[in-house]
N, C-alpha and C positions, 0 to 999 in steps of 0.2 A: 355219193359214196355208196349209198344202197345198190343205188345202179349195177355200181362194181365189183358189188359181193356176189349181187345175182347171176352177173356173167362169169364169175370164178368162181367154176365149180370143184369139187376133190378132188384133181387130179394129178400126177406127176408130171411134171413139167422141165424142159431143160433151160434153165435161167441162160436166155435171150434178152438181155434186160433191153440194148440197142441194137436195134438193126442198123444193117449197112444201109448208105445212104442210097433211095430208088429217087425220089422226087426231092424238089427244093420244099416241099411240106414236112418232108421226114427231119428237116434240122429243127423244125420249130418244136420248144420245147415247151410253152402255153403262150392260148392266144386267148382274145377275149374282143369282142367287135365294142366300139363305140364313134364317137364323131371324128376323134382326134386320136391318132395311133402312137403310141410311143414303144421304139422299141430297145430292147432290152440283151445287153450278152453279158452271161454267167458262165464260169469254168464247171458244169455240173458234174461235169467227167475229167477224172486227174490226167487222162490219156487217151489217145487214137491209138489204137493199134494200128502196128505198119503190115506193110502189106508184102505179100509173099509171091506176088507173081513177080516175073522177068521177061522182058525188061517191065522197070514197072513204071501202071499206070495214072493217070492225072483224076483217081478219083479217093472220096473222102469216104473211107472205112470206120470200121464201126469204133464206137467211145466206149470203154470201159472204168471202174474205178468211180464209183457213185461218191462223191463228196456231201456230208452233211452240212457242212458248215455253208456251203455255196448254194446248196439246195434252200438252206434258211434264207442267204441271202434273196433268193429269188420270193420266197415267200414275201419278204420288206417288201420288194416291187411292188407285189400284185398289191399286198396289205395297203401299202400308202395310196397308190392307185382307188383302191377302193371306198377308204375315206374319203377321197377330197368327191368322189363321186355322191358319196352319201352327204355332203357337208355344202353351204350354199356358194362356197369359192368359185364356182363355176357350174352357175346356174341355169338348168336346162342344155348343158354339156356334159356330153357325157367322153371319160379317156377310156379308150382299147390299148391292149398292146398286143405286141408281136417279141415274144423272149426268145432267143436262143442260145442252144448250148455250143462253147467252143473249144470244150473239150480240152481247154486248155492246150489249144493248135492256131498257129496264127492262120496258117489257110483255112479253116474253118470258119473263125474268124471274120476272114476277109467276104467267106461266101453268105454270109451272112450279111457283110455291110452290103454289098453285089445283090443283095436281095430287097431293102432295107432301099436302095437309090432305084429300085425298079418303076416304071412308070404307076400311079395308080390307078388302077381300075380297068388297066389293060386284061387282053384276052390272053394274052401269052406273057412270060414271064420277060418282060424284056426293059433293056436298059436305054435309053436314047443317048446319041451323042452330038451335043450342041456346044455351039459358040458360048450361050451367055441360060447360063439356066435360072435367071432371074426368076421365069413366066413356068417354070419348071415344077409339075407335081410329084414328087415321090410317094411310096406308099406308106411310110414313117414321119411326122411331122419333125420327131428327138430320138437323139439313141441315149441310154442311160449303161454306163459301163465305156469299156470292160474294167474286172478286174486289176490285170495286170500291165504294167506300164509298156510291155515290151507288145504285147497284144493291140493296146489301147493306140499305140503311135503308129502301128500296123493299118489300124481300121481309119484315125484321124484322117493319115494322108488319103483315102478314099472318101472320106465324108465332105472334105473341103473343095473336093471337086463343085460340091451345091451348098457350101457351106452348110451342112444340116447340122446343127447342135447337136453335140456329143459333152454328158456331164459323167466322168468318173467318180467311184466312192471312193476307188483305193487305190489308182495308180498316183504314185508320189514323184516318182522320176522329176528333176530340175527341168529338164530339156521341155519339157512339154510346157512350161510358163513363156514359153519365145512365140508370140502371138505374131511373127512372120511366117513360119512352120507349120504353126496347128490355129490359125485365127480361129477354127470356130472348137475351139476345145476350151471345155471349162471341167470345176474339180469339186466339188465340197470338203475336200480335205488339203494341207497345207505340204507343200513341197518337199523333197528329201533334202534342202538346203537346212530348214530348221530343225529336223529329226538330228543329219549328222554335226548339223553345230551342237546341241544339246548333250548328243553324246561325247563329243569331245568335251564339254564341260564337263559333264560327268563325272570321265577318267582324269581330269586335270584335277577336280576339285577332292577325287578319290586316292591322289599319290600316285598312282596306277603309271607310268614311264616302259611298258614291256608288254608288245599285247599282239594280238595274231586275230587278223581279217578272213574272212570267208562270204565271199557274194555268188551271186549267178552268174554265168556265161551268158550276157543280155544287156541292152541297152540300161535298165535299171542297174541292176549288180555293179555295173562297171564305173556308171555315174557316180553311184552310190561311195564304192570305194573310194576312186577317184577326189572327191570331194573331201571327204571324212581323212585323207590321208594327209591332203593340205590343211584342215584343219586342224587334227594331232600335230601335226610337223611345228605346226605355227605354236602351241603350245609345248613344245618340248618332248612328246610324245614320240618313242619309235616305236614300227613295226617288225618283230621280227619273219615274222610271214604273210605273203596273202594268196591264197588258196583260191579259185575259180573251180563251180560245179554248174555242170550244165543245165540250163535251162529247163528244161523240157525229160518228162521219165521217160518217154518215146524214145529219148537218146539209151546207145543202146552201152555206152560207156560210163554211165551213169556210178553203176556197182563201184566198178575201180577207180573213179575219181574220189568216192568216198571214201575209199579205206584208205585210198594216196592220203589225203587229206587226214584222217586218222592217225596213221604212220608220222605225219609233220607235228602235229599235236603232242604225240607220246615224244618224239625227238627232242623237239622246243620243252623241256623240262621247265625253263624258269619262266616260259608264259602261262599266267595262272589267268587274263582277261582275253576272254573273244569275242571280237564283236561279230555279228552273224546275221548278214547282208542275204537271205531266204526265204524260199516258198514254204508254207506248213507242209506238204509231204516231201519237201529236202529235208526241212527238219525232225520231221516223224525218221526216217532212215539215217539220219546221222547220229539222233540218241541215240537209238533202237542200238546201233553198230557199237557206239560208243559206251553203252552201261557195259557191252559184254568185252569192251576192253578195260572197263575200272576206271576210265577217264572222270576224273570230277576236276570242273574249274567253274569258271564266274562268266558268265553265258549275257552279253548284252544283247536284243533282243530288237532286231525294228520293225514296226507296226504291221509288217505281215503278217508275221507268226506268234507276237509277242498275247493276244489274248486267245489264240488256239486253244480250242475244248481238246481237240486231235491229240495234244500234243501230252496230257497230263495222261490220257488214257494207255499211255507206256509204260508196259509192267514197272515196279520200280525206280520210276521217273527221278523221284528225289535222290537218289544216287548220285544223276549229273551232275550236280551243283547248286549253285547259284542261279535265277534267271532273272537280269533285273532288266524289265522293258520299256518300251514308250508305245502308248496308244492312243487314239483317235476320241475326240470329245463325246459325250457320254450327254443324250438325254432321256424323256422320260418314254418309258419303254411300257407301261400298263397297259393302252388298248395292242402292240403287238401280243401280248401275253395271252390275253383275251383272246386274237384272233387264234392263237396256235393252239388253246385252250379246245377250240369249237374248230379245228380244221377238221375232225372228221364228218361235219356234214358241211365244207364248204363244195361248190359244185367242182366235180372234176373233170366233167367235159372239157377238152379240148388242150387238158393239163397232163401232159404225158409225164412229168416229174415227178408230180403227186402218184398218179399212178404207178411207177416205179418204187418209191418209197414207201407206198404202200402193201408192193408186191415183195422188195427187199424186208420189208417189217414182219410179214406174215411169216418169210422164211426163217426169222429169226426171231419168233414168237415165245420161243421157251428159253432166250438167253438174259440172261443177267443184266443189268444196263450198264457195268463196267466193260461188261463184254460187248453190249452191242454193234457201238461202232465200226469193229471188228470184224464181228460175224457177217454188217453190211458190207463193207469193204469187200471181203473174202468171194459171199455173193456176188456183188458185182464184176466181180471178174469173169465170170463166165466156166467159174468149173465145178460148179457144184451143181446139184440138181435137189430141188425138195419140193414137200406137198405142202398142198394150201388147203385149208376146212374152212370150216365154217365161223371159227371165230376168231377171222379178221378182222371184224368191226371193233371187238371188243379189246381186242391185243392192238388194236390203232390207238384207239380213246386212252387206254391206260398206258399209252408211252407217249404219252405229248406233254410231260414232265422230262424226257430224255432231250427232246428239242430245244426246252425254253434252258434246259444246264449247257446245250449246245451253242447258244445264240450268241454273239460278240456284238452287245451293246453300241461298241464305236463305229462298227459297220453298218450295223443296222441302222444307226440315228444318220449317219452320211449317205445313206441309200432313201432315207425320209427327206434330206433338204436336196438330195438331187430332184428328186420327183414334186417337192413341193415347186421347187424352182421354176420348171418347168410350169406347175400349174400356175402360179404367179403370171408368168411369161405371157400363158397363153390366156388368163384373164384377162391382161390389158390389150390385148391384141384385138380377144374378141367385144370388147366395148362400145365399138363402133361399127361388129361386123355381126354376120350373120352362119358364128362357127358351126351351125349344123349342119350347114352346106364343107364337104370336105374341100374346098375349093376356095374356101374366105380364106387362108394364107398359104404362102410360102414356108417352108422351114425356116433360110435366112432368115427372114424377119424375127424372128423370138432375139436372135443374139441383140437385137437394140432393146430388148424387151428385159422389163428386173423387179422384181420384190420392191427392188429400192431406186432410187434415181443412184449413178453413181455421184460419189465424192469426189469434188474438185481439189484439186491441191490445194491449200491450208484448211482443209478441212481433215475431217476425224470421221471414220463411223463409229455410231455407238448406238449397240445392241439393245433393240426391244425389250419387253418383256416377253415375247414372245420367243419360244426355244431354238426358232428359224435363224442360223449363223446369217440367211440371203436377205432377212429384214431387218432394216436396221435405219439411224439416223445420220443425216450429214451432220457433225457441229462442228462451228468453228476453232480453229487452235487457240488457246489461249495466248497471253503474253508470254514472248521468251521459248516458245513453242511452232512449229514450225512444221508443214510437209512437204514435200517435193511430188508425192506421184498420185494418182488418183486413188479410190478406196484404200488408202491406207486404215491400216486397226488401230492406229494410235499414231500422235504427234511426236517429235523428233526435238530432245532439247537441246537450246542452243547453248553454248558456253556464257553462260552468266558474267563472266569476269571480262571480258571482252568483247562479245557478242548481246544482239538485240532484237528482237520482232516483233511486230505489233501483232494485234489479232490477225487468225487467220492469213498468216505469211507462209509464203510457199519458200522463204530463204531464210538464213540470219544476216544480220548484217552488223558493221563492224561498227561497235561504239567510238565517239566523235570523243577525242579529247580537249577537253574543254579547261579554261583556268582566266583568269583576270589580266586579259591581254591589254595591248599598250595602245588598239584602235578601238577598243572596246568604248561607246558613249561615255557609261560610268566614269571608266577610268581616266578619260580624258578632261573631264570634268573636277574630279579630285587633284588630276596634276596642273590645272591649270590655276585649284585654289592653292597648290601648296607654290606652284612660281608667284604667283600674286603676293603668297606672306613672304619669300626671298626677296620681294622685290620692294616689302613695306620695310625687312629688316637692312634692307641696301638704303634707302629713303632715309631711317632712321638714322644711319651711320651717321649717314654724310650731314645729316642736319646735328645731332650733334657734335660733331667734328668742327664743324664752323660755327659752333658757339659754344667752344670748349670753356672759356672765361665767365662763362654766366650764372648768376646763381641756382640755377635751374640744375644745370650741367651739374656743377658742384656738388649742390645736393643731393644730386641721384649717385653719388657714391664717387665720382671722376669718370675719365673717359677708360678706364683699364676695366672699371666695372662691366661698365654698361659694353664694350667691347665682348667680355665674358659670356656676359645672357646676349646678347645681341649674337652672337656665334653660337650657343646653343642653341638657339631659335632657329637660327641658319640650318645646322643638323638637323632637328626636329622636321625641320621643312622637307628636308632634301632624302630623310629616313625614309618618307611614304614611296621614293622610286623602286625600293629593295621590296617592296608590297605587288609592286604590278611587273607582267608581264611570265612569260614561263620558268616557273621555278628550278632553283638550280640547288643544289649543296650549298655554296658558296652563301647565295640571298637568302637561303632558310636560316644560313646562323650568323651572320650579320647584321636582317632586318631589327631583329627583338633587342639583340644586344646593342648595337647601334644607337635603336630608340633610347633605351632602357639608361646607358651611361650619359647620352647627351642630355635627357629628359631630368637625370638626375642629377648633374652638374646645374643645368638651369634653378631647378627649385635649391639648390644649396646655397648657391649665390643670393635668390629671393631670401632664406633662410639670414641669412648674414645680413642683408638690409632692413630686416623687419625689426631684429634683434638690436641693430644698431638705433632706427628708429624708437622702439621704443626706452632703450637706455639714455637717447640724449632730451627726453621729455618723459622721463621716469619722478616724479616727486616723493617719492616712498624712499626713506633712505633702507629699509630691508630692503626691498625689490632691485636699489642701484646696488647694493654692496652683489647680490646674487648677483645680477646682469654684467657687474664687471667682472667677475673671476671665468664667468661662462666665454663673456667674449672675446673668440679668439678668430680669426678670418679665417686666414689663409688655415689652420688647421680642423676648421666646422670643414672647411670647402674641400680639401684633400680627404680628410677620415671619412665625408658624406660619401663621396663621390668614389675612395675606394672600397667602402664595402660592397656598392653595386657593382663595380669591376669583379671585385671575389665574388660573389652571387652569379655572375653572368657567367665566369671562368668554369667553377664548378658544374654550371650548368653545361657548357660547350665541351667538358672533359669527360662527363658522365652519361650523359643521356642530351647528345648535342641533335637538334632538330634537324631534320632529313625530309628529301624528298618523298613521296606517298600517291602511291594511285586508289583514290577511290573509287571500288567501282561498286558502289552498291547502290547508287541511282541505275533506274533500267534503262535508259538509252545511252548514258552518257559515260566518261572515265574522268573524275577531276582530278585533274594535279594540283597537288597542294604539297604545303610544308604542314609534317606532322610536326608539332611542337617538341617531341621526343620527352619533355617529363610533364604536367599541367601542375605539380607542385611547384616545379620551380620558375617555371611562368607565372604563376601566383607569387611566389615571395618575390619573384620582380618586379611583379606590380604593387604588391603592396608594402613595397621597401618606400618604393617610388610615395605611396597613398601617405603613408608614418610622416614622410618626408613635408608633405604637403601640409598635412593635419598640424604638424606642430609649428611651422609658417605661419598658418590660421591663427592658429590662438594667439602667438605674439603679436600677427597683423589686426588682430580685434583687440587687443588691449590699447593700440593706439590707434585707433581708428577715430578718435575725437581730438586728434592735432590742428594746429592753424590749416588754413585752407593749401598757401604753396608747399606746405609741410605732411599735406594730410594723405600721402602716398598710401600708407599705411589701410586708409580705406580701401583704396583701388588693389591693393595687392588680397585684400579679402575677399572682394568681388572675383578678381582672378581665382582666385584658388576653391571658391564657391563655384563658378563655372567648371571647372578641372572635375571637382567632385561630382555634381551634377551628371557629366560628360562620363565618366569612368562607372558611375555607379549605374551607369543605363545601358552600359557597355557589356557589364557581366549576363544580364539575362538573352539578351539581344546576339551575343557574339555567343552563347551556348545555344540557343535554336533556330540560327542561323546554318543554311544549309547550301554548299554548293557552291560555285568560282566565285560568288560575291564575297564570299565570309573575309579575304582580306581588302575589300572596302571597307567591312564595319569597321576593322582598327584603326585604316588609313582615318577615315569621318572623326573619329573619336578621338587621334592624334590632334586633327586639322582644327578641331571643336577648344580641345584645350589649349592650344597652341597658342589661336590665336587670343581666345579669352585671355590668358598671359600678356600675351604681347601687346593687345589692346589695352587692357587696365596700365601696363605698367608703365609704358613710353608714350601713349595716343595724347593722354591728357597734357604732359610733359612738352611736346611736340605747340600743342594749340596752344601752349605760353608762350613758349619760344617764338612761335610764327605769328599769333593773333593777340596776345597781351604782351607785347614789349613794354609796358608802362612796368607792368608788375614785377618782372624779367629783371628788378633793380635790389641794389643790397640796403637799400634806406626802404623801400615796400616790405623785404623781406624782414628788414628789422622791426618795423612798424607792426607788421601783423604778428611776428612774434610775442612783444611785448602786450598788443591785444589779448592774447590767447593766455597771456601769463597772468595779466588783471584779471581775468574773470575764473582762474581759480583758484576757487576758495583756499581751499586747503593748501595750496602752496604760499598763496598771500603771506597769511597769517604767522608763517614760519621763514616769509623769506626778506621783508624790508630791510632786516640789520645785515644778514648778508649779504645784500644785494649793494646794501651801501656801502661795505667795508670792499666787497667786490667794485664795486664802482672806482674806491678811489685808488685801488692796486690795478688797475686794469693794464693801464703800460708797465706793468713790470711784470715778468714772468714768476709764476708761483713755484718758490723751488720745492714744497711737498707736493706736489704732481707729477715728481718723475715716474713715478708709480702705477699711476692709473690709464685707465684707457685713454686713446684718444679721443674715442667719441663721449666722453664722461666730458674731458676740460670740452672739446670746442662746444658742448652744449650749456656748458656754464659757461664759457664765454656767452654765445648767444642770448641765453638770456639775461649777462651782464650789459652786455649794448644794448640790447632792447632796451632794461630798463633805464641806461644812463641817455636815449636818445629821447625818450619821454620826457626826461626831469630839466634836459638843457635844450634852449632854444635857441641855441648856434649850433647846427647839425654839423658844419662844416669845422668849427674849432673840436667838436668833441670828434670829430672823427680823426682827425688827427692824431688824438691821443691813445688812439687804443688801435692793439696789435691786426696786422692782417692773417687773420687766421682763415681757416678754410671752412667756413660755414656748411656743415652735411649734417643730412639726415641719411634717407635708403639712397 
C-alpha cells in the first residue's frame, strides 16, 4: 500500500477505473503465484458496457459499476487462501490464484474459463484440443465461483470438457444438482429446491393465499419461479402475477421492465406479498422506483439480495415495507475482521481490485459512510473526475469499519468451505505425491477427493465440531430410520405403524403380521392337548354309559349328571380352537364367552355335587336343617349359570371385544382380540373364581367321607388345581407380550380342565374298570357302615335311631315327604349299613329294605 501512495501523486485524474480489454492479463483481477492455482470468478463490475461500433465487434469492453459487496467477496478468497497457507493443512504447499472479474457478463465469463483450460506453462496463450484429457495440464487446478447461477452453468459446461472442479458459494439454481449436466460442479450452499419449499411454507403457514412473483429473465429466475409456483399451487396458494426483469443492466430495456412491473404492482391492489426471485442492483432500482411510487407491501426475499448492505443504503428504505428473507448459514467470522481490520498494508501487487477501491475510496474521502457506497458507485461509472492527496492511507485505514458493515456473513463462510474444500482435496491428493512439482495431478482427480469419505446409503452425515459444512461423519441410521441416496444430512423415518428398519437401512419395509396361527408348533401342540381331553371325555362317556347300573355310576349323581359336566368339559375342550388361528369379530366375542358360560355351568354342576355330598354325610342337625333348605339343583345350576350369561351379554352389548392391530412391536403387527373392557373380563373370571371357592369349602368339609364316597376329596384337589392355574394366570397373562399371549389362556384353560376332569371321573373310572369287587352295593354298604362306627360324635347320638330306623326300613317314612332327597336316601344308607352289620343273613336283610338309589356327588 505504501507503494501505491508513492506512485499517486496530487493530481487530477479522469476516473478510468477499467480499461478495455488489450491482453488476456487485463481480465485478471488478482493473482498471487504458489504450487497449486485456483482460480476464482467474481461479478466485481455490475456491467460491461456495450459497445458502439457497427457492425459490432467480438471483443470485451470495458466493466463499469464497482460492487462492494463482490469486491469483499473476493477479499474471503484471498483471506481463506491465505490462512490455510499460513496453517499446517497443507504443509510445505503453498495455493496461488488467478481471480477474475466477469463483470457480471457470461462472455466474460466464459473468457475467463478459455483462459483458466489453457495449457500450463505454455509460451502462448493456447488451448489444446484432445480426445481424452486425462494426462491433460491446465493452468488452474479449481475454479471457485461464479457468483450467479446463469454465469456458473455458462462456465460449468466449459469446465467439464477436463472435468476441472468448479465449487460455487451462491449459485442455487435446481438444475445444476443433475450430475449428468455439470458432473464436475459442486456448491457449498443448498439448492433453490429448499429456499422455495421454505417460502411456500412460509406463506401457507402466514394465511397469505394472494401474492405476486418477480424473477430474472435467466436460467435461475425461471427455475426459480417455476418451482415455488408448483409448490404454492400444491398449497392452495395463487398467483396473481409474475413479472420477468432482465438479467443483465447491460440490457438496455431494463428501465421499462421496471416500471412495467411497478404499474402491475400498484394495479394488483389486494396483493399485499411479493416474493422477489433478484440480483441486489435489480433490487437496489426497483426500491429506489418504488418509494417514489408509495409502494409499501411484504417483500419476501431469497438469498441473493436478502442480506444486501446495498440495499438498506436507500434513502428511506423503511418506506417499502416489510422484508422477510432467507439466507445462507452463518459461521465464525473474527479472523476475516481482522484481515479487513489490516487490509491496508496487505500487499497490493498484482491486485488490481484493491487498487481500485482504494482509488474509488480516496475519491470519496470526505463522504459520509451512509453516503459512501454511493459516492463509489457513482465514481465508478466513469463520469466524474477527482483529486487524490496525500491522505489516502489514512482515509483507507479509517473506513475498514465501512467494509466489515459491508460484509454478508453467509457469503463469506460459503466462500471459506469452498476454498477449504478444495484445500481438503488437495491434502489427500498430495499425501503420496510430490505437489510442488505442478505436475503431481490432474484437476479431475480432486472430484474423487473430500473432507469426508462420502456416505453410503443408510447412513447419515453428522457434523464435526468443526465449523466445515465439507467435514463431517458417516453414522449409521438408527432403527426405524432409513436413507436412500448417499451423503444425506439426516435419515428418513419410516412409518412406525406399518413400516420397519434395522440399522442403517437404505428402505422401510413392510411389517409381517403376525398372530397364533393353526401351523404354528405351539398351537399345534395345545390342540392336540385339547383333542386328547375330547377324546378322555368321549372315553368317559362311553364307560359310563355301559355301567349305568353300578354303584359307582349311581353315586356320581346318574348318567344326566355326569352327561352335564362331561359336555362342559367337551366345550371347555373345544373353547381353546376360537383362541388360534387369525382373529376375526366373530372369535373375539365368542372365545371368552364361550369359555366363561361353559366353564361355569361345569363348576355349578360340581357345586350341586359337593353340597349334595356333603348333606347326605352331614351329622350336625344345625348344618342338615341349613343344607336342606339350600339345596336345590336344578335352580343352584340355572341361577349359577344365568348370571354369567348376563355378565357375558352385558359385556358383548357394551364394550364387546374386537379385532386390534398392534403395532407397537418394531418389526412386526400383531393381530389380536382387544378384550374391549378388562373389568369385565375380570368379573368373568372372577364370577367363575366365587363359583369355585365356594365348591371348595363344601368339597373340604367332606373331604373325610368312606373311601368310594370320598369324591369330595378329589373335587378339592380339582378346584386346588383350578386355583393354582388361574392364580399364575393373572401375572403371567399381564406381561405377556405378543401372538403367544392367547396361548397363556388356551395353557391355563387346558391346566384346569383337565385338573377337573381328572379328579372327578379318573379315580371313578379305575373302580369301574380295575376294582370291580368294590364296584358292589354289599362293599358300598360295608364301607359305609365302617365310616359311621368310627364316628364319634354320630355314634353316640345315633344307636336308638338307627334301631327304630332299622326296624321301619320297608316301610316308607310318611314325615319325609318334605325333605330333600339326598337327606332320606343318606339315612337310608346309613340305615343299611348299620342293619347289614347287626344281621348275618345279608341276603334275608336285603330283602327287606327298599331299593333306593344310593348317591352321593
Amino acid at each position: 500500500m505504501a507503494l501505491l501512495i508513492t506512485l499517486i501523486t496530487c493530481f487530477v485524474i479522469p476516473l478510468a477505473t477499467s480499461q478495455t480489454c488489450q491482453t488476456p492479463d487485463d481480465l485478471v483481477a488478482a493473482t498471487s503465484p504458489g504450487h497449486v492455482i485456483i482460480g476464482g470468478l467474481f461479478a466485481i463490475h455490475e456491467k460491461m458496457l456495450s459497445s458502439e461500433d457497427y457492425p459490432r465487434r467480438p471483443e470485451i469492453q470495458k466493466c463499469v459499476g464497482f460492487e462492494i459487496s463482490i469486491f469483499l467477496q473476493t477479499l474471503a478468497m484471498i483471506h481463506s487462501i491465505e490462512m490455510i497457507n499460513n496453517s499446517t493443512l497443507l504443509s510445505g504447499i503453498k495455493l496461488g490464484y488467478e481471480i477474475y472479474d466477469t463483470c457480471t457478463e457470461v462472455t466474460v465469463a466464459m473468457a475467463a474459463a478459455l483462459r483458466f483450460l489453457s495449457k500450463f506453462n505454455s509460451s502462448r496463450e493456447i488451448m489444446e484440443f484432445k480426445c481424452d484429457y486425462s494426462s491433460y495440464m491446465p493452468r488452474v487446478k479449481a475454479v471457485i465461483g461464479a457468483g450467479y447461477s446463469e454465469i456458473t452453468m455458462a462456465v460449468s459446461r466449459m469446465l467439464n470438457l477436463q472435468l476441472m472442479p468448479q465449487v460455487s458459494y451462491e449459485s442455487t439454481a435446481e438444475i445444476l444438482s443433475d450430475k449428468i449436466r455439470f458432473p464436475s460442479f459442486l456448491r457449498t450452499v443448498p439448492s433453490d429446491f429448499y429456499q422455495t419449499k421454505a417460502m411456500a411454507h412460509l406463506i401457507e403457514k402466514s394465511g397469505w393465499n394472494w401474492i405476486g412473483i418477480i424473477a430474472t429473465d435467466d436460467d435461475y429466475g425461471r427455475m426459480a419461479l417455476n418451482t415455488f409456483a408448483v409448490q404454492t399451487t400444491a398449497n392452495n396458494v395463487c398467483t396473481a402475477f409474475k413479472e420477468v426483469l432482465p438479467a443483465f443492466l447491460s440490457d438496455n430495456t431494463i428501465e421499462v421492465r421496471i416500471n412495467e412491473t411497478l404499474e402491475k404492482i400498484i394495479a394488483e391492489a389486494q396483493v399485499n406479498v411479493i416474493v422477489v426471485f433478484l440480483r441486489q442492483f435489480h433490487v437496489f432500482n426497483l426500491f429506489s422506483k418504488a418509494l417514489e411510487r408509495n409502494i409499501n407491501k411484504i417483500w419476501i426475499a431469497s438469498d441473493n439480495w436478502s442480506t444486501a448492505t446495498k440495499i438498506t443504503t436507500i434513502p428511506n428504505v423503511k418506506r417499502i415495507g416489510k422484508v422477510v428473507g432467507f439466507t445462507f448459514r452463518r459461521g465464525n467470522m473474527s479472523s476475516f475482521h481482522s484481515f479487513l481490520q489490516n487490509l491496508h498494508i496487505f500487499p497490493s501487487d498484482n491486485n488490481k481490485v484493491l487498487n481500485e477501491y482504494a482509488t474509488l475510496l480516496s475519491a470519496c474521502a470526505y463522504v459520509k459512510d451512509s453516503d459512501l457506497s454511493q459516492c463509489i458507485s457513482n465514481h465508478s461509472q466513469g463520469t466524474l473526475a477527482y483529486k487524490v492527496n496525500k491522505d489516502i492511507e489514512r482515509n483507507f485505514s479509517l473506513r475498514n469499519d465501512f467494509l466489515w458493515n459491508y460484509t454478508e456473513p453467509g457469503l463469506v463462510h460459503s466462500i471459506q468451505l469452498a476454498v477449504l474444500a478444495l484445500g481438503y482435496a488437495i491434502r489427500d491428493l498430495c499425501q503420496a505425491r510430490d505437489c510442488q512439482n505442478p505436475n503431481a495431478f490432474q484437476p479431475w482427480e480432486q472430484i474423487q477427493s473430500k473432507c469426508s469419505k462420502e456416505c453410503s446409503p443408510g447412513q447419515m452425515k453428522k457434523t464435526t465440531r468443526s465449523q466445515h459444512i465439507c467435514c463431517y461423519e458417516c453414522v449409521n441410521c438408527p432403527e426405524n430410520h432409513y436413507s436412500n441416496q448417499t451423503d444425506m444430512d439426516h435419515c428418513l423415518l419410516c412409518n412406525n405403524e406399518t413400516q420397519w428398519a434395522p440399522v442403517r437401512s437404505t428402505a422401510c419395509f413392510e411389517k409381517e403380521v403376525e398372530y397364533l396361527s393353526w401351523n404354528d408348533s405351539l398351537a399345534i401342540l395345545l390342540l392336540a392337548l385339547s383333542l386328547l381331553g375330547i377324546m378322555f371325555v368321549l372315553a368317559i362317556g362311553i364307560i359310563f354309559t355301559r355301567n349305568l347300573n353300578t354303584p359307582v355310576v349311581k353315586s356320581s349323581g346318574g348318567l344326566l349328571v355326569c352327561y352335564v359336566i362331561l359336555l362342559c368339559h367337551f366345550l371347555n375342550f373345544a373353547s381353546t380352537g376360537f383362541f388360534i388361528g387369525e382373529p376375526q369379530d366373530f372369535t373375539c366375542k365368542t372365545r371368552q364367552t364361550f369359555f366363561g358360560v361353559s366353564f361355569t355351568l361345569c363348576i355349578s354342576c360340581i357345586l350341586v355335587k359337593s353340597l349334595k355330598i356333603l348333606l347326605a354325610f352331614s351329622f350336625d342337625p344345625k348344618l342338615q336343617n341349613f343344607l336342606k333348605c339350600l339345596y336345590k339343583p336344578i335352580p343352584i345350576i340355572f341361577t349359577c349359570t344365568g348370571i354369567q350369561v348376563a355378565i357375558c351379554t352385558i359385556w358383548l352389548i357394551f364394550a364387546a371385544p374386537a379385532v386390534e392391530e398392534n403395532v407397537s412391536l418394531p418389526r412386526v403387527i400383531i393381530l389380536e382380540c382387544e378384550e374391549g373392557s378388562i373389568l369385565a373380563f375380570g368379573i368373568m373370571l372372577g364370577y367363575i373364581a366365587i363359583l369355585a371357592f365356594i365348591c371348595f369349602i363344601f368339597a373340604f368339609k367332606g373331604r373325610k367321607l368312606p373311601e368310594n364316597y370320598n369324591e369330595a376329596k378329589f373335587i378339592t384337589f380339582g378346584m386346588l388345581i383350578y386355583f393354582i392355574a388361574w392364580i399364575t394366570f393373572v401375572p403371567v397373562y399381564a406381561t405377556t407380550f405378543g401372538k403367544y399371549l392367547p396361548a397363556v389362556e388356551i395353557i391355563v384353560i387346558l391346566i384346569s380342565n383337565y385338573g377337573i376332569l381328572c379328579c372327578t371321573f379318573f379315580p371313578k373310572c379305575y373302580v369301574i374298570l380295575y376294582k370291580q369287587e368294590t364296584n358292589t352295593k354289599s362293599a358300598f354298604l360295608k364301607m359305609i357302615y365302617s365310616y359311621s362306627s368310627h364316628s364319634a360324635s354320630s355314634l353316640a347320638m345315633s344307636h336308638v335311631s338307627l334301631d327304630s330306623s332299622s326296624s321301619n326300613i320297608t316301610a316308607t317314612n310318611p314325615s319325609s315327604g318334605g325333605r330333600p332327597a339326598a337327606w332320606q336316601e343318606s339315612r337310608d344308607i346309613r340305615a343299611q349299613a348299620f342293619a347289614h352289620t347287626r344281621r348275618e343273613n345279608a341276603a334275608s336283610m336285603s330283602k327287606t329294605w327298599p331299593r333306593k338309589r344310593i348317591s352321593s356327588i
